[in-house]
C-alpha positions in Angstrom: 0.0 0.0 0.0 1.6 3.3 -1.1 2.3 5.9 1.8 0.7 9.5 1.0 1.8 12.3 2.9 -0.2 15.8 2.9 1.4 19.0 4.1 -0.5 21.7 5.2 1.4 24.9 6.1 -0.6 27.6 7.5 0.3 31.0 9.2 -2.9 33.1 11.6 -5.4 30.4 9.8 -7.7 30.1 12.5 -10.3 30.7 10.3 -10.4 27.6 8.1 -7.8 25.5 9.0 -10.3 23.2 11.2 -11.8 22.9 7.9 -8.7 21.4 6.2 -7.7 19.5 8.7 -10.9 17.6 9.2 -11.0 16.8 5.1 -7.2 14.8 6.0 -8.2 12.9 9.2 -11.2 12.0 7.3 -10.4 10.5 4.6 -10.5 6.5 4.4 -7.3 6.0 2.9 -5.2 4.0 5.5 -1.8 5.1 4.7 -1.9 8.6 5.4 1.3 10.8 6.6 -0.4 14.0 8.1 2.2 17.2 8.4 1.1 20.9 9.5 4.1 23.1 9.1 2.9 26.6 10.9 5.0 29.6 11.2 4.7 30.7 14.7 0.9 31.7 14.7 -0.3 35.0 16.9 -4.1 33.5 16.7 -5.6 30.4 18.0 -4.4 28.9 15.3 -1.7 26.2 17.1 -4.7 25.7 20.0 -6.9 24.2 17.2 -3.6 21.9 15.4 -2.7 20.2 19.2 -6.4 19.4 20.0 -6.5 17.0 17.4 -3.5 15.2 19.0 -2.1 12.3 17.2 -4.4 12.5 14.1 -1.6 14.9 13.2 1.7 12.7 12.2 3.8 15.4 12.6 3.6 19.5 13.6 5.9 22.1 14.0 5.4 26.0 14.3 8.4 28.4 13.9 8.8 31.4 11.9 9.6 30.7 8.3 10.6 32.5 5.5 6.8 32.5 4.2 4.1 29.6 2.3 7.1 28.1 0.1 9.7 27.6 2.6 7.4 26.2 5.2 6.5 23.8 2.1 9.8 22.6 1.8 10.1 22.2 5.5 7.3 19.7 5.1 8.6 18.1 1.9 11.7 17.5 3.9 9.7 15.7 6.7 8.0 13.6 4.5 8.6 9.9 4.8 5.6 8.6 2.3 6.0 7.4 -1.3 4.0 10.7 -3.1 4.2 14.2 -1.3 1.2 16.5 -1.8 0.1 19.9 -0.1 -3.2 20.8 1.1 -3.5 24.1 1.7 -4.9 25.9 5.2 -7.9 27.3 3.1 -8.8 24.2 0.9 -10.6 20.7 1.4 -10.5 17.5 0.2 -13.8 17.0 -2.1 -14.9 13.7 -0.6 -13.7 11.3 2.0 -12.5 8.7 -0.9 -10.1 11.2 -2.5 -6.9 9.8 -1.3 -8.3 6.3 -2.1 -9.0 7.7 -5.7 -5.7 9.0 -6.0 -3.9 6.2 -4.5 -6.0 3.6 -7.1 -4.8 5.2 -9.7 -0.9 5.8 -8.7 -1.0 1.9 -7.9 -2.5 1.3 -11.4 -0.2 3.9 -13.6 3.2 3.9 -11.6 3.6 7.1 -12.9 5.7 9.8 -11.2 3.2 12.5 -10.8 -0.7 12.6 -10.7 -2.9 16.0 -11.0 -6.9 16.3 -11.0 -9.1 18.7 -11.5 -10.1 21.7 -8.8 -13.2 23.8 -7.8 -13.0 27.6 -6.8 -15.6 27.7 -4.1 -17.0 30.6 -2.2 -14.9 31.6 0.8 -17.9 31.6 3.3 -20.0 28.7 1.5 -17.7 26.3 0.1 -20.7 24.4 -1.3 -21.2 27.9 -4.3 -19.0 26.8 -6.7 -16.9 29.8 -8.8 -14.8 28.3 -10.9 -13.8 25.0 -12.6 -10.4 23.9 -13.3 -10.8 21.3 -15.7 -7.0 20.1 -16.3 -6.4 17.3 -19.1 -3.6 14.5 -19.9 0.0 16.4 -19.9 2.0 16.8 -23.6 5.1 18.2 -23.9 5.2 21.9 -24.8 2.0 22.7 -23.2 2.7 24.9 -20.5 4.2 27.5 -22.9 0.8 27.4 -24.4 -0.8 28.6 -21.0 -1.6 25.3 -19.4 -1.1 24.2 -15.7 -1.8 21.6 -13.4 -3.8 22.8 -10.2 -1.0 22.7 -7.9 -3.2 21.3 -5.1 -4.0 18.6 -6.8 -0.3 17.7 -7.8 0.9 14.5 -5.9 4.8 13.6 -7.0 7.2 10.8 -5.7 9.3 11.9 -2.8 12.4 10.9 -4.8 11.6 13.3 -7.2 11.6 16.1 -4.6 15.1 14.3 -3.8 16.3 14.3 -7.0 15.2 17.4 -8.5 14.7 19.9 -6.0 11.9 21.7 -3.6 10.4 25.3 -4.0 12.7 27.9 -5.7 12.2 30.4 -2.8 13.4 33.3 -5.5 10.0 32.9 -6.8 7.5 34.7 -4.2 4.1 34.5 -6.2 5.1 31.6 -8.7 7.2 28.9 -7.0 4.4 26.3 -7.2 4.3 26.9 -11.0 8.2 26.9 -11.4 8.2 23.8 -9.2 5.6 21.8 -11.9 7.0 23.5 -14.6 10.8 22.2 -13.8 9.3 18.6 -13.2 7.1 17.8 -16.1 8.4 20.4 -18.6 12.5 20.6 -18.2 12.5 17.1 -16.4 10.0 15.3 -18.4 8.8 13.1 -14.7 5.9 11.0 -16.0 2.6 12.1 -15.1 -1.6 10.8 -15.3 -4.6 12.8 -14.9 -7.4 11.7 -12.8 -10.4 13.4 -14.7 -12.5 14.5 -11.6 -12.4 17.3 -9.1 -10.7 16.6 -5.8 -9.8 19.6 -4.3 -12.5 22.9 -3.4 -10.2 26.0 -3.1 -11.9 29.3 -1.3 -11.4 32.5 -3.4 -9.2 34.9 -2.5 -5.6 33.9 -2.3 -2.6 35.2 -2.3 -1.3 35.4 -5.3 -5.2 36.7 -6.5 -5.7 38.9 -4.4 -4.8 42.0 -6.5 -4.2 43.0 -9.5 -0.3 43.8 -8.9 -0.1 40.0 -7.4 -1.5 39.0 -11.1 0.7 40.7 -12.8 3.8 39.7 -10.9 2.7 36.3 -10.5 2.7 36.2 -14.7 5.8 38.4 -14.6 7.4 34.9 -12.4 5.8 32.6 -14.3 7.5 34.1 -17.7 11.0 34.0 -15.6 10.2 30.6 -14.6 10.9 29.6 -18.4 14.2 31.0 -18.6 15.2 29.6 -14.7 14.9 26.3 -16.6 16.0 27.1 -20.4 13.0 26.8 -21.9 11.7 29.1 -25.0 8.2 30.8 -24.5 6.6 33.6 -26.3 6.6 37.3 -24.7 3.0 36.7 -25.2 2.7 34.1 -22.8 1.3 36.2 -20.2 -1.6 36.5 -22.4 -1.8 32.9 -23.3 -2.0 32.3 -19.4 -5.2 33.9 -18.6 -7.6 32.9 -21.2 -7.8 29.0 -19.5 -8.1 31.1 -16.3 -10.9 33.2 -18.0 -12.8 30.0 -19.4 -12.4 28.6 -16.1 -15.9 30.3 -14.9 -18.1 28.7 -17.6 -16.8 25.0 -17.4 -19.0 22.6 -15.7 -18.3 20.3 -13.6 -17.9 16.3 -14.2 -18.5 15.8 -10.8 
């Protein structure tokens, strides 16, 4: 039976992370490795991680160097086969998810697996937003403004091992850089599991203004030439019209 381990880093999340937290220790996979990486909370945010004791595999809180460092604090923790992050803000779908993902890692062998997501509502995560409809990976397709859904990303530890964590140079992008350098530059094999697994509440970082937009495609565009690979100037543009089709795809769910 594979070993999955979920990282969730989180920083004055008192707000949701009960919510995330719950979505792990619920789920009926067996083989579960549980991390919360927290950066040294103000709020009641460590009070609610220790009171679900040893559902938690492992927790730390300590000031970090922000979201991607306390990442790669948690990758390095990691003992399971595939590392993935849920984020303080986002869910699990369904209970099975893990089983899902874990069925179908068992059946391809493949290095990587990414899903689908749904943009939720931030105060009613059961109004979808958004739809993130990913499909099968082909070589050259990010450059045409494809992404996985990072979330939804799960990747063999020894790729983490072999090919690096987070480029904490990127402050907006390093998620993207991170797939990008795997599946693009490093050509790690990859599956698609054609269903939504993750709900994500609006209103992220890297959304949450127009400038973080802008520099987030600004990092994305560097992220090509971090790893020698050609893209058009008019990438930026290429990027958001998925995002913009996003809000009239439907669900498969």
């Amino acid at each position: 039976m594979l070993k999955i381990s979920i990282i969730t880093v989180c920083y004055n999340s008192e707000k949701h992370i009960k919510t995330a937290i719950e979505s792990v220790i619920n789920q009926t996979y067996s083989n579960i490795e549980y991390i919360v990486v927290d950066g040294a909370s103000k709020d009641a945010t460590v009070d609610i991680i220790k009171s679900y004791g040893d559902k938690i595999t492992k927790f730390v809180s300590e000031p970090d160097k922000g979201i991607y460092d306390a990442m790669n604090k948690g990758f390095q923790m990691a003992t399971g086969d595939y590392l993935a992050v849920l984020n303080s803000d986002d869910l699990y779908i369904h209970n099975e998810v893990i089983e899902w993902v874990a069925k179908e890692l068992e059946n391809k062998k493949t290095d990587s697996l990414f899903a689908d997501l749904i943009y939720v509502d931030e105060h009613n995560t059961d109004k979808k937003v958004r739809y993130w409809k990913s499909n099968e990976f082909v070589t050259g397709s990010f450059k045409k403004g494809w992404h996985p859904a990072h979330p939804t990303f799960f990747v063999k530890n020894k790729v983490y091992k072999k090919y690096g964590y987070f480029d904490l140079s990127f402050k907006l992008a390093a998620d993207f850089e991170l797939m990008l350098r795997f599946l693009e530059r490093y050509q790690i094999s990859s599956c698609y599991l054609p269903k939504p697994i993750i709900k994500m509440r609006l209103g992220g970082t890297t959304n949450k203004n127009i400038k973080n937009i802008y520099n987030q495609n600004i990092e994305c565009y560097r992220a090509f030439k971090t790893n020698h690979l050609k893209v058009s100037i008019l990438y930026p543009a290429f990027r958001l019209i998925p995002k913009f089709l996003q809000f009239f795809t439907k669900s498969n769910e």
